[in-house]
LOTOR-842425 format. One record per residue: residue number from 1; residue in one letter; x, y, z of N, C-alpha, C in turn. Coordinates in pm, whole numbers, plus 50000, padded with zeros to 5 digits. Layout:
// residues N
{num:NUM&residu:A&nX:X&nY:Y&nZ:Z&caX:X&caY:Y&caZ:Z&cX:X&cY:Y&cZ:Z}
...
//
This chain:
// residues 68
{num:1&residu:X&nX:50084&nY:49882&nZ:50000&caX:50000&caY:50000&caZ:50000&cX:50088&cY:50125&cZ:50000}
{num:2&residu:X&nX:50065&nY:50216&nZ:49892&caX:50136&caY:50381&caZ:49894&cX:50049&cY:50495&cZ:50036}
{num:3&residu:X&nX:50168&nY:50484&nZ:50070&caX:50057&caY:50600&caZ:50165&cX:50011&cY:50742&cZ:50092}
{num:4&residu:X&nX:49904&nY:50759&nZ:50143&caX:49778&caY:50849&caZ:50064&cX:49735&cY:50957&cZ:50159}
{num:5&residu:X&nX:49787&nY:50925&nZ:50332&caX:49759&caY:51015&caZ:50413&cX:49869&cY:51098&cZ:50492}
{num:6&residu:X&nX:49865&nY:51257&nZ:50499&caX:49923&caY:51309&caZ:50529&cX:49988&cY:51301&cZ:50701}
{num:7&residu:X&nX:50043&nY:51373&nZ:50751&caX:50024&caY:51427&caZ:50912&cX:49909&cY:51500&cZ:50974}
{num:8&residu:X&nX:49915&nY:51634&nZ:50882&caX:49740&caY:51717&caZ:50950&cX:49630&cY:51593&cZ:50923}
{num:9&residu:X&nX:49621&nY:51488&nZ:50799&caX:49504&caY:51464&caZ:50835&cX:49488&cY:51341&cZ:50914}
{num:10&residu:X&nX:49633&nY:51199&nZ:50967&caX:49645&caY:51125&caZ:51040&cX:49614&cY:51228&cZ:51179}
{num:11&residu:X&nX:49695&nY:51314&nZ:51200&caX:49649&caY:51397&caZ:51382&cX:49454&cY:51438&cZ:51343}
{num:12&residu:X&nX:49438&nY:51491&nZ:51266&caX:49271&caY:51501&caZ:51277&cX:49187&cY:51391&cZ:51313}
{num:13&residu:X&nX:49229&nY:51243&nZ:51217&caX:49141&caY:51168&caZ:51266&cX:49168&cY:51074&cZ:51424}
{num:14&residu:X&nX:49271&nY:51080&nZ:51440&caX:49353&caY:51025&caZ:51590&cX:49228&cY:51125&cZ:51707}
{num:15&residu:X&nX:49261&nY:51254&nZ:51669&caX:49193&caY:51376&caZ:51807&cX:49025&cY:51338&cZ:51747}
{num:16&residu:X&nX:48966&nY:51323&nZ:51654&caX:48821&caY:51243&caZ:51621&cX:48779&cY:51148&cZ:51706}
{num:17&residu:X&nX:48872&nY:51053&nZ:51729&caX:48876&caY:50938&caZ:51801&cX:48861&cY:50954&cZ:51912}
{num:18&residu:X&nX:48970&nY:50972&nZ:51991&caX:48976&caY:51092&caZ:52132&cX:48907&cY:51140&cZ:52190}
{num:19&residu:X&nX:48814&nY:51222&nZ:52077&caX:48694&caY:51294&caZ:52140&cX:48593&cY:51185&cZ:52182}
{num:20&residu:X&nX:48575&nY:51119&nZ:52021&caX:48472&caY:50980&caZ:52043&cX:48479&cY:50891&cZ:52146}
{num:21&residu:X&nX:48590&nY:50863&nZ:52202&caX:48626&caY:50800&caZ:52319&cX:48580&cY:50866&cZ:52479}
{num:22&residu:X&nX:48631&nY:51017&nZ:52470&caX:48587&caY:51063&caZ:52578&cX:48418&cY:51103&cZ:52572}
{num:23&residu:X&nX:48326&nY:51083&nZ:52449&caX:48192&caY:51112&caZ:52472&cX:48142&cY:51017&cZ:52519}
{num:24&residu:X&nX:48218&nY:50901&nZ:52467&caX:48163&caY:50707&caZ:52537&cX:48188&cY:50724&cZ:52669}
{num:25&residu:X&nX:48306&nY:50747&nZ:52667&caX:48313&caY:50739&caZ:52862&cX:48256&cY:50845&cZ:52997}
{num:26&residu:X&nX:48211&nY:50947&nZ:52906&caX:48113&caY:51022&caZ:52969&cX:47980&cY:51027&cZ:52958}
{num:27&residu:X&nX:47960&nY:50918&nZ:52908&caX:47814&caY:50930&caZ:52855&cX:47757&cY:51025&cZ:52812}
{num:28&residu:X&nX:47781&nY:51086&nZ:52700&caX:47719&caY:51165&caZ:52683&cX:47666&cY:51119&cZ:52505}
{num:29&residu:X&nX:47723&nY:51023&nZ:52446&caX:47667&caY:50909&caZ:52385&cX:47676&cY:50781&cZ:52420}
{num:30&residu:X&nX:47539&nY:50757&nZ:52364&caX:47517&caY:50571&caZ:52384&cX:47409&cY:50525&cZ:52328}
{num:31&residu:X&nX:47426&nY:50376&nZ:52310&caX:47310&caY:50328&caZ:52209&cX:47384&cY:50263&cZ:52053}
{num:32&residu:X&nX:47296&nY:50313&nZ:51992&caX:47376&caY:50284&caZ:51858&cX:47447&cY:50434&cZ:51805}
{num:33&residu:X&nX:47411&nY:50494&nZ:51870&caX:47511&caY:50594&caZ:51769&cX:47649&cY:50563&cZ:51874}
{num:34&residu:X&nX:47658&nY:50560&nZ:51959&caX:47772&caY:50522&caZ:52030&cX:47835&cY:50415&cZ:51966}
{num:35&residu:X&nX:47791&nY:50323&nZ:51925&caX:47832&caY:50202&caZ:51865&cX:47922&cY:50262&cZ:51725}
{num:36&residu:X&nX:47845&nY:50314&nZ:51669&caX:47878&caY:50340&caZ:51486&cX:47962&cY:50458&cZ:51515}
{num:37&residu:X&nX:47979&nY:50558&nZ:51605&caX:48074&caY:50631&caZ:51608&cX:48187&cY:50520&cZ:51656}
{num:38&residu:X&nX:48171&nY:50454&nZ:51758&caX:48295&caY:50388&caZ:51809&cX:48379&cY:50275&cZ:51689}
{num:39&residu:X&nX:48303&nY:50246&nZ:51590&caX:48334&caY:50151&caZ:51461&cX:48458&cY:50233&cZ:51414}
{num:40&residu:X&nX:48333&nY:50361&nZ:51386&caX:48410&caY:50502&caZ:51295&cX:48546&cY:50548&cZ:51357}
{num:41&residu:X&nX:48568&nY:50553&nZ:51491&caX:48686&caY:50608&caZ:51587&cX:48772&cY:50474&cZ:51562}
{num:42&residu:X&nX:48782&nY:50427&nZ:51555&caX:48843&caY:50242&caZ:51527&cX:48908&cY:50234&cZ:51397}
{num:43&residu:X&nX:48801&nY:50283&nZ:51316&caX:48828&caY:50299&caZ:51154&cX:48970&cY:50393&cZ:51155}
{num:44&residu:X&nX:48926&nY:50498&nZ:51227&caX:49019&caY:50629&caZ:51233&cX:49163&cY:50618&cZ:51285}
{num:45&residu:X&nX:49125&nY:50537&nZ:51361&caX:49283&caY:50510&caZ:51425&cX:49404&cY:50383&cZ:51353}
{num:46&residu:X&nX:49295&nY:50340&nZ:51306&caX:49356&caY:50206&caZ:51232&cX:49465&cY:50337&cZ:51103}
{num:47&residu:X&nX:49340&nY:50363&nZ:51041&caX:49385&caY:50409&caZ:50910&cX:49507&cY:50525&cZ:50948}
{num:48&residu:X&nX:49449&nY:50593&nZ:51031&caX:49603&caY:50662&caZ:51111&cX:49745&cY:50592&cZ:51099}
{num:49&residu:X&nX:49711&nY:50493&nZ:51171&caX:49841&caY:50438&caZ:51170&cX:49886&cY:50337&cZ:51078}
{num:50&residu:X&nX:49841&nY:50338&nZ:50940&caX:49911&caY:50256&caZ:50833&cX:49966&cY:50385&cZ:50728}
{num:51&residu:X&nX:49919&nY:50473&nZ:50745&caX:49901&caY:50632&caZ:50666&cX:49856&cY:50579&cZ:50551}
{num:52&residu:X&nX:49718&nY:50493&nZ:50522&caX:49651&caY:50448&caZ:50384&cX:49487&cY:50476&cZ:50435}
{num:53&residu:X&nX:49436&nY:50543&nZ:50335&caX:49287&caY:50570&caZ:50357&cX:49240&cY:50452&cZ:50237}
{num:54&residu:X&nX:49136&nY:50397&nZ:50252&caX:49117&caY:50245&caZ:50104&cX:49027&cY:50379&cZ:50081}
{num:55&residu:X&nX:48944&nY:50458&nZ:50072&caX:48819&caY:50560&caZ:50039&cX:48901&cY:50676&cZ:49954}
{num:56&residu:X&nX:49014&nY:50710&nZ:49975&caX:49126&caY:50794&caZ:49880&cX:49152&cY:50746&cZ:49799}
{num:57&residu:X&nX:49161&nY:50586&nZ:49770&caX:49253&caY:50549&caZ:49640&cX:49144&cY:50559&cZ:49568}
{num:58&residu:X&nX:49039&nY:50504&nZ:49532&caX:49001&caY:50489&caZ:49451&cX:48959&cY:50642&cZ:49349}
{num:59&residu:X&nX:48947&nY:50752&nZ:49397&caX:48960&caY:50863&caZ:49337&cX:49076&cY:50923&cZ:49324}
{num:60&residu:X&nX:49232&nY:50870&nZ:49373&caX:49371&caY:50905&caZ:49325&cX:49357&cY:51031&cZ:49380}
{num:61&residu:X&nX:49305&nY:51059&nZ:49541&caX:49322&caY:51140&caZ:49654&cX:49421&cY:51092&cZ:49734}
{num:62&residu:X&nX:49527&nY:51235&nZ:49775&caX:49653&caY:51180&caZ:49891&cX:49698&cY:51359&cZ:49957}
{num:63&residu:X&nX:49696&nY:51328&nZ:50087&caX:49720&caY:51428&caZ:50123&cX:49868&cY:51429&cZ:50170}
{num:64&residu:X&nX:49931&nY:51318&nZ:50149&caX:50062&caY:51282&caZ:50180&cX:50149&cY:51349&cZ:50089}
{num:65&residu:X&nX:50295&nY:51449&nZ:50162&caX:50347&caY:51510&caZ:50075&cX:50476&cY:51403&cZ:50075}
{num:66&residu:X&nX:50570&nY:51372&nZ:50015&caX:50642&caY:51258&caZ:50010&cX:50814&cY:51373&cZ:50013}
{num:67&residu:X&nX:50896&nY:51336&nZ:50124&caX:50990&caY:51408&caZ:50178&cX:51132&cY:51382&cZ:50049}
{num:68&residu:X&nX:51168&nY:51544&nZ:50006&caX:51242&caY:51535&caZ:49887&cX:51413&cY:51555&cZ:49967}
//
């Protein structure tokens, strides 16, 4: 896999997560949207840390600048 994701937008979705995490543990969501955000925060962190979005490639989107 070419990485496709930058730094600003790996730290955006990491602090997404974060938040999503601290709304679960404060209850201040729950239910199913708690659920499908918590999928989504999961999604976010994963894809963070491979720096590959699979939803970028297919439109030959990359916010990754590649170090010259």
């Amino acid at each position: 896999m070419k990485k496709n994701m930058g730094n600003l937008d790996r730290g955006l979705r990491i602090a997404a997560a974060v938040i999503i995490g601290i709304l679960y543990a404060t209850h201040v969501i729950n239910g199913t949207l708690a659920l499908i955000l918590g999928i989504l925060a999961l999604v976010f962190i994963a894809t963070s840390f491979i720096s590959f979005c699979p939803l970028y490639a297919p439109f030959k989107l990359s916010t990754y600048r590649a170090k010259k």
